[in-house]
N, C-alpha and C positions, 0 to 999 in steps of 0.2 A: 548309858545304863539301859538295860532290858526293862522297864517299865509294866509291860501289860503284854500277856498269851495268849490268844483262841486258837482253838486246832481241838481236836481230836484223842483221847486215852491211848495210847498207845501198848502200854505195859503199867500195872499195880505193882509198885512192891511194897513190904512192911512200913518203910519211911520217908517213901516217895514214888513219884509216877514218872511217865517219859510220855509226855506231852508233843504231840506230830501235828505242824502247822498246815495249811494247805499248799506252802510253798516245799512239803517234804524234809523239811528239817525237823528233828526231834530233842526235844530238849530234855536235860535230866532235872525236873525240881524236887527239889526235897521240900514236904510236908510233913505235919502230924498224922498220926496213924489213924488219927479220930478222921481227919480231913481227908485222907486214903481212903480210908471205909465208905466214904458217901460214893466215891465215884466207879464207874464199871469201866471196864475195857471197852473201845467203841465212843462213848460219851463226847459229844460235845459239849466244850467246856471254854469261861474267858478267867483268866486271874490273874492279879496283882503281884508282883514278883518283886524282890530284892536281891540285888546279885552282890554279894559279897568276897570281897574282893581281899587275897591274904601271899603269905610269899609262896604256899606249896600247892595253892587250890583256888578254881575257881567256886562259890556253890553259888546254888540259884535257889530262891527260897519263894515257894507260893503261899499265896491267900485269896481268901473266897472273897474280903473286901476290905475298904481303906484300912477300917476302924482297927481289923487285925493285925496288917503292915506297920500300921503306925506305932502299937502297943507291942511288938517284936522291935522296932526301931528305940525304943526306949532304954 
């Protein structure tokens, strides 16, 4: 399981960002639009991810910290 992100903003969209590590890889996580808004293009950034795992899709789900992870796991 993908646990935890640092990298770089790559691209905002409405519902989520694309997140680019320093090894070049860019990931799509889906956030709240609230969670979308704080961040710019450019931004160094680390979060907490849950990769939800289903028969037609991968998603990947970010947060700023546990407390939020935890309370989405719920």
């Amino acid at each position: 399981m993908i646990a935890l992100l640092s990298g770089s903003i790559f691209e905002n969209n409405k519902d989520s960002i694309v997140l680019e590590t320093s090894g070049g890889v860019g990931y799509l996580v889906r956030m709240t639009a609230l969670r979308v808004g704080q961040y710019r293009e450019g931004q160094e950034i680390k979060i907490y991810t849950y990769l939800k795992v289903s028969d037609s899709a991968l998603d990947l789900y970010g947060f700023q910290n546990l407390e939020e992870k935890d309370f989405f796991e719920l």
